[in-house]
DOKE-441609 format. One record per residue: residue in three letters; residue number from 1; x, y, z of N, C-alpha, C in turn. Coordinates in Angstrom, 3 decimals, padded with zeros to 6 digits. Atoms other than C-alpha are relative to their C-alpha. Layout:
# residues N
ATOM   aa    i     neast    nnorth       nup    caeast   canorth      caup     ceast    cnorth       cup
ATOM  ALA  NUM         X         Y         Z         X         Y         Z         X         Y         Z
...
This chain:
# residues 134
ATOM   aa    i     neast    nnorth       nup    caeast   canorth      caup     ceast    cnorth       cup
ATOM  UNK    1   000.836  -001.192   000.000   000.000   000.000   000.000   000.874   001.247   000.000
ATOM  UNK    2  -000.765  -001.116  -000.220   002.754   002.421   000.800   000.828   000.251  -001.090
ATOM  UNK    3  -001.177   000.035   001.104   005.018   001.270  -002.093  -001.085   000.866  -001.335
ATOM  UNK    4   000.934  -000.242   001.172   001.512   002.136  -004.757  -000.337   001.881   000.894
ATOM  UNK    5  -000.022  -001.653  -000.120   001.045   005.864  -002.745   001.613   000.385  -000.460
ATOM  UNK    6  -000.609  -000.782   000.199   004.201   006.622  -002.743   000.985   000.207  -001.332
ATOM  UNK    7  -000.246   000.329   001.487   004.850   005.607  -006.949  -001.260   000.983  -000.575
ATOM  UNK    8   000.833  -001.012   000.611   001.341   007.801  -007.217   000.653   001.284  -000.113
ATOM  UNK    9  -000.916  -001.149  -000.403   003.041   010.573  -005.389   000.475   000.623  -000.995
ATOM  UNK   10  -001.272  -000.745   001.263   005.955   010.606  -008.126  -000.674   000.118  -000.861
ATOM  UNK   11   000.508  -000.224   000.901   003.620   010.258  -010.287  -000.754   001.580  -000.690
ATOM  UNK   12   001.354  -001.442   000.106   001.079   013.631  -009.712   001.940   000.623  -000.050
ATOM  UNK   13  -000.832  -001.104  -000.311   004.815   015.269  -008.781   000.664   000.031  -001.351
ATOM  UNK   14  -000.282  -000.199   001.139   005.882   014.527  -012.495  -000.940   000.141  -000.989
ATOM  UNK   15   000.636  -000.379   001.193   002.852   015.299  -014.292  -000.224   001.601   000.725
ATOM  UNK   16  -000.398  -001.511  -000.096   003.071   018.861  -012.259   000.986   000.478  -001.079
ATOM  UNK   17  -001.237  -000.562   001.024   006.481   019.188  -013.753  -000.196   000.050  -001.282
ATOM  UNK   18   000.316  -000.167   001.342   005.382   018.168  -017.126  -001.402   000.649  -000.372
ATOM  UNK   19   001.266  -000.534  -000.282   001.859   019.861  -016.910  -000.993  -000.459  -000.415
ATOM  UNK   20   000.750   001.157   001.040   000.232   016.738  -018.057  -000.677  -000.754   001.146
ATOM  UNK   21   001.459   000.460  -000.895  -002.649   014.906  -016.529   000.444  -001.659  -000.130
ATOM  UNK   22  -000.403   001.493   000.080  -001.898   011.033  -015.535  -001.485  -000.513  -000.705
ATOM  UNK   23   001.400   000.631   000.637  -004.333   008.666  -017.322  -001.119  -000.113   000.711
ATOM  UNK   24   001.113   000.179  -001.043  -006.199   008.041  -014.218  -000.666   000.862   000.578
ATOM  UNK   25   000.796  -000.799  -000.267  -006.946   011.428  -013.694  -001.164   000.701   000.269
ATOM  UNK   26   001.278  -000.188   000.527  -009.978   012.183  -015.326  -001.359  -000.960   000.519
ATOM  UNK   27   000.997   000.711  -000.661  -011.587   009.264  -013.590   000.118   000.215   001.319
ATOM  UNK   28   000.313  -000.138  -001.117  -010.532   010.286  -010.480  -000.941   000.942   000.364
ATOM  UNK   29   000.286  -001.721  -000.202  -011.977   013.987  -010.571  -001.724  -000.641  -000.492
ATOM  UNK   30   001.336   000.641   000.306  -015.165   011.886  -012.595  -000.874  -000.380   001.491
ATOM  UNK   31   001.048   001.129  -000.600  -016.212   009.149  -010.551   000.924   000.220   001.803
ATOM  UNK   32  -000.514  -000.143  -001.099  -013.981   009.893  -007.635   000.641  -001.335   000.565
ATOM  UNK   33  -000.382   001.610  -000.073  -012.488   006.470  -005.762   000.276  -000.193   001.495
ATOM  UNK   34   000.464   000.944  -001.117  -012.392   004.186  -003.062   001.227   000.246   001.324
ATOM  UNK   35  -000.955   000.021  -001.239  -010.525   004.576   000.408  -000.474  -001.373  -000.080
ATOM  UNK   36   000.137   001.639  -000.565  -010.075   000.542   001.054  -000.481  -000.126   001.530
ATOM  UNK   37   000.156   000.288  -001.322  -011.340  -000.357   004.414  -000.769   001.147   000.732
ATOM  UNK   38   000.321  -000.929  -000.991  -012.791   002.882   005.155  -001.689   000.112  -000.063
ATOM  UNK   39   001.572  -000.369   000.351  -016.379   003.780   003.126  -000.783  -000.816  -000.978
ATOM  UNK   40   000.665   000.806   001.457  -018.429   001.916   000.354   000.186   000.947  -000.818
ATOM  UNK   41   000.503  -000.935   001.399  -019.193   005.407  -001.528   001.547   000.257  -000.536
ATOM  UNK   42  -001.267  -000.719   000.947  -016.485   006.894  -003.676   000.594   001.399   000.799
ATOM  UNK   43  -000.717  -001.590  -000.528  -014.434   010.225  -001.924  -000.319   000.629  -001.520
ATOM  UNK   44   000.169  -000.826   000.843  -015.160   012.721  -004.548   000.106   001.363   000.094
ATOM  UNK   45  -000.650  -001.216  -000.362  -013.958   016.221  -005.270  -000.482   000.740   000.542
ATOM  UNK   46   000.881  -001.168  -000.466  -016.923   017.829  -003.881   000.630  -000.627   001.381
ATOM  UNK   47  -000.122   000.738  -001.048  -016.212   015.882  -001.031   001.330   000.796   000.774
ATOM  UNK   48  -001.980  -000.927  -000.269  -012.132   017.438  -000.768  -000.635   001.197   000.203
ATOM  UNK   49  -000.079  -001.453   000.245  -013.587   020.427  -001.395  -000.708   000.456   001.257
ATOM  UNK   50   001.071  -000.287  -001.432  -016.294   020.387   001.620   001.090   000.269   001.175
ATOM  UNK   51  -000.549   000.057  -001.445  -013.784   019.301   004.065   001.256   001.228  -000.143
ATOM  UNK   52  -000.763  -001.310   000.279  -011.011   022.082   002.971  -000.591   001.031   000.110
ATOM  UNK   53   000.593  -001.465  -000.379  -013.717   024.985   003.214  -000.331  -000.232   001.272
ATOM  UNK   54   000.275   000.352  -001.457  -014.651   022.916   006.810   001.108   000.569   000.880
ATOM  UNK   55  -001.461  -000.425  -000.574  -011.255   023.358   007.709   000.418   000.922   000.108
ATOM  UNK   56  -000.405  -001.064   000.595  -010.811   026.598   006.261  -000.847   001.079   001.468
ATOM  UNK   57   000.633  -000.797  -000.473  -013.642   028.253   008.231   000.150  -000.386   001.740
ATOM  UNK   58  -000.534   000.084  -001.431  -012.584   026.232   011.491   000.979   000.795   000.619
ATOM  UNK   59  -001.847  -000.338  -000.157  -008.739   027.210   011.637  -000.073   001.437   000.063
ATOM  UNK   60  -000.358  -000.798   000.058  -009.397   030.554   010.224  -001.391   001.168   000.258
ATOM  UNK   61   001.177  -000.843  -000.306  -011.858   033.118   011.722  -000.063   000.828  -000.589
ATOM  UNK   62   000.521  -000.800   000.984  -011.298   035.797   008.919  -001.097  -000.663  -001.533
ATOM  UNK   63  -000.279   000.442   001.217  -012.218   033.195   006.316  -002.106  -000.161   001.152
ATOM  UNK   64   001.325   000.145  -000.445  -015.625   032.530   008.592  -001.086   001.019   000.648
ATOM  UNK   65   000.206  -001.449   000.407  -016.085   036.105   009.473  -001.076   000.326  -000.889
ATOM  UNK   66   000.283  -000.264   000.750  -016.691   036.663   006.284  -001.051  -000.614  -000.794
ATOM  UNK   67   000.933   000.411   000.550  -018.689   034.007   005.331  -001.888  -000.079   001.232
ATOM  UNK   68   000.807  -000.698  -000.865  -021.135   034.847   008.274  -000.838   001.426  -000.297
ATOM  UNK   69   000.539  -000.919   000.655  -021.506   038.255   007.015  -000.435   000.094  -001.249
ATOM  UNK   70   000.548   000.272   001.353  -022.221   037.409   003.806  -001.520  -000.832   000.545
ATOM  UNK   71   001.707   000.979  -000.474  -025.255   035.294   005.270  -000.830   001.193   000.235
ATOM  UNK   72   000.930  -000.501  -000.632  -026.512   038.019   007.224  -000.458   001.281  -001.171
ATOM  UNK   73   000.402  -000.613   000.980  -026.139   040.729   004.124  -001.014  -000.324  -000.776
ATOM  UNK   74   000.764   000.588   001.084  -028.069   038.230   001.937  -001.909  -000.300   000.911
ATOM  UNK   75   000.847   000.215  -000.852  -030.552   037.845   005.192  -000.431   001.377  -000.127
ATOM  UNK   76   000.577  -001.266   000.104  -031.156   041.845   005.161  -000.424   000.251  -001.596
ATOM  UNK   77   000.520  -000.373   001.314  -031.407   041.988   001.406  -001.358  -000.443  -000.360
ATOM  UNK   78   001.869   000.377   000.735  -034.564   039.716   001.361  -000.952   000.431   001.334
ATOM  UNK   79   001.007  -000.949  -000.750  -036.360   041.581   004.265  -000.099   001.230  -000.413
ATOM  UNK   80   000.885  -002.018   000.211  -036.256   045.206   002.863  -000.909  -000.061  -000.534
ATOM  UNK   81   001.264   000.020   000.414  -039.334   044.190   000.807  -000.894  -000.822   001.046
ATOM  UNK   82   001.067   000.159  -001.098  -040.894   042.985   003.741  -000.295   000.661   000.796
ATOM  UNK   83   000.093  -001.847  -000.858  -040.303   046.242   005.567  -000.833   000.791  -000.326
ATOM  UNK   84   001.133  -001.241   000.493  -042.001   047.986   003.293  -001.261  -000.266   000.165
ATOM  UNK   85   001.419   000.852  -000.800  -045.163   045.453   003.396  -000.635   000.457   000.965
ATOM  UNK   86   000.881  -000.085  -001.448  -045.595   045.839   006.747  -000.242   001.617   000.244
ATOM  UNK   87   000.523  -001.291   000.445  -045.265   049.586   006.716  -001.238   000.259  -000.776
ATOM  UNK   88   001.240  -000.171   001.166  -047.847   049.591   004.088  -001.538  -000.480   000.732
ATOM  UNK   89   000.898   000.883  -000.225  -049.783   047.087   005.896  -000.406   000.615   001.431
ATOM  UNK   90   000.450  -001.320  -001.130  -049.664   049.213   009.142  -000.606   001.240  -000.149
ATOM  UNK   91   000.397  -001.079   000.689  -050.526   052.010   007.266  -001.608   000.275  -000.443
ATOM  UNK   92   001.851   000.411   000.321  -053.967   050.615   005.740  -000.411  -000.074   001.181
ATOM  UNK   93   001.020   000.649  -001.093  -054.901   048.964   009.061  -000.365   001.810   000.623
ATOM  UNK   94   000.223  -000.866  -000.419  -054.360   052.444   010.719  -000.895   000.936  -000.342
ATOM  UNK   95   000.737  -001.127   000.413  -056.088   054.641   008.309  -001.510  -000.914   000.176
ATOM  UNK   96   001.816   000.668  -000.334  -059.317   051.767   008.363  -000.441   000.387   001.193
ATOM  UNK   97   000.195  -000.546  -001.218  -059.019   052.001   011.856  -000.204   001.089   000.681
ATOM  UNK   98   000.004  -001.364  -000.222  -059.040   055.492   011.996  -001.634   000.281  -000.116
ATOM  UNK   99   001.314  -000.211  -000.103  -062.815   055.724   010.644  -000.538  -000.667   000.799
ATOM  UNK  100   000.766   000.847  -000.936  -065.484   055.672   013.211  -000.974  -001.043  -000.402
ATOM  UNK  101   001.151   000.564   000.541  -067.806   053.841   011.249   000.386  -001.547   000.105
ATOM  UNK  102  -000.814   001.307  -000.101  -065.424   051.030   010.798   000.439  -000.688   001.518
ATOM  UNK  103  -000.142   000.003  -001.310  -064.391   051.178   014.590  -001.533  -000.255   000.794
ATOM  UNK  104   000.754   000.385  -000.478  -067.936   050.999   015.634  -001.054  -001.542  -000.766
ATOM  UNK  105   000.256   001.375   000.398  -068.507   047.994   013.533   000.437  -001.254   000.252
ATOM  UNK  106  -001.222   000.847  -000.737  -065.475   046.259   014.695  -000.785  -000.043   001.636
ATOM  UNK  107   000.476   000.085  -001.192  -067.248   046.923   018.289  -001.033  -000.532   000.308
ATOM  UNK  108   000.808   001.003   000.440  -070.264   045.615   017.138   000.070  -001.628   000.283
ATOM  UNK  109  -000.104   001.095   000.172  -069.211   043.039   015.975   000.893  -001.055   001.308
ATOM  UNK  110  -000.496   000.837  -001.420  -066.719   041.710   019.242  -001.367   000.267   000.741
ATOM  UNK  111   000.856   000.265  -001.099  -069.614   042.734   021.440  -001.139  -001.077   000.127
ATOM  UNK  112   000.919   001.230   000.290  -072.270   040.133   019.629   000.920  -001.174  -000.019
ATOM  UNK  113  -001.634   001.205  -000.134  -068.915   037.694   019.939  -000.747  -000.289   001.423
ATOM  UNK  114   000.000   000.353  -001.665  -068.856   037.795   023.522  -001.265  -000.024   000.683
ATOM  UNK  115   000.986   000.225  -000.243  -072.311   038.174   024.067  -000.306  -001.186  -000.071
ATOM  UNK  116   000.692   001.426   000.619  -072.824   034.812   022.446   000.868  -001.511   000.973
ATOM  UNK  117  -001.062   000.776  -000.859  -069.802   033.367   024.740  -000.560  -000.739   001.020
ATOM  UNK  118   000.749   000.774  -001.325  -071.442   032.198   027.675  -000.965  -001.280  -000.628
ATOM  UNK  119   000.689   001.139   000.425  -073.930   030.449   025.963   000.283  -001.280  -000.986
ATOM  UNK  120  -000.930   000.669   000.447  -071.704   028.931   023.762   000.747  -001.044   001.074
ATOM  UNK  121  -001.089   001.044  -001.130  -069.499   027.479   026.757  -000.899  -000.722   000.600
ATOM  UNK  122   000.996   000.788  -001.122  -072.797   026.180   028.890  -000.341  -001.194  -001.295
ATOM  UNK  123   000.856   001.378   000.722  -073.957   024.017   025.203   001.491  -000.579  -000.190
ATOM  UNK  124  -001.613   000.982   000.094  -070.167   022.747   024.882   000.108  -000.860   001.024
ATOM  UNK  125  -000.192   000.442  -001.354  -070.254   022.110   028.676  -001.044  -001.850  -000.276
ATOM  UNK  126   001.464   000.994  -000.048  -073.942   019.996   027.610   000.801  -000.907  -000.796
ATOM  UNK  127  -000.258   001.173   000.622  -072.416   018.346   024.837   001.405  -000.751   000.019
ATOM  UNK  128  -001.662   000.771  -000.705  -068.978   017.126   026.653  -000.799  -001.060   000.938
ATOM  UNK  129   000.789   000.799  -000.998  -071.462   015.468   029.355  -000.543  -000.387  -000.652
ATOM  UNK  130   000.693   000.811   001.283  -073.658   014.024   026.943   000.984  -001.098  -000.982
ATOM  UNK  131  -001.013   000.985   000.788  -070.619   012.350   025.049   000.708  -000.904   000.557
ATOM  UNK  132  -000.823   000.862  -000.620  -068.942   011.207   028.041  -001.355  -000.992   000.938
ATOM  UNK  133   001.371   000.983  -000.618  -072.369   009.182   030.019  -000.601  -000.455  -001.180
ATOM  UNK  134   000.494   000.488   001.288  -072.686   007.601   026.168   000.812  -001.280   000.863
């Protein structure tokens, strides 16, 4: 095992030098390939690449910093049109609310609410006792 890494080794370190791609390349970077003994799936470059930005943002707190603030920029960019919404939406309610006509309809209408409450709770009360002496 050590003798086939370290013949790969020379290998990647002379197709640097020559700036040439080993044959097996293209399938590694493809299909990606097998740690023996370790996983079933294939390691694959997304895979390198996860654990190097893992690493990256562990080790280095400018490098996670930054990607933090970038979250929260992209987090304020999609609320300013919800800012306005609600402004808007505070805005209507207030001015409805503002007429008395509307305000004494709204009062109306809770006071025949709660009026109706009591009697509401005494036939709920009837038909909870009624369901449970079944």
């Amino acid at each position: 095992m050590l003798e086939q890494d370290v013949m790969a080794a020379a290998e990647v370190q002379d197709a640097l030098i020559s700036r040439t791609r080993p044959d097996w390349f293209n399938s590694l970077v493809q299909k990606g390939w097998y740690e023996p003994g370790h996983q079933p799936d294939p390691i694959t470059l997304g895979h390198i690449f996860a654990l190097q930005f893992r690493h990256k943002i562990k080790y280095r707190p400018e490098v996670s910093r930054i990607l933090v603030q970038d979250g929260l920029q992209s987090l304020r960019e999609g609320t300013k049109g919800i800012e306005a919404e609600l402004i808007e939406i505070r805005t209507a309610l207030d001015q409805l609310l503002s007429s008395k006509g509307v305000q004494l309809a709204l009062l109306d209408a809770l006071d025949s609410t709660l009026g109706e409450l009591p009697a509401r709770m005494v036939a709920l009360k009837t038909n909870s006792s009624a369901r449970e002496g079944s």
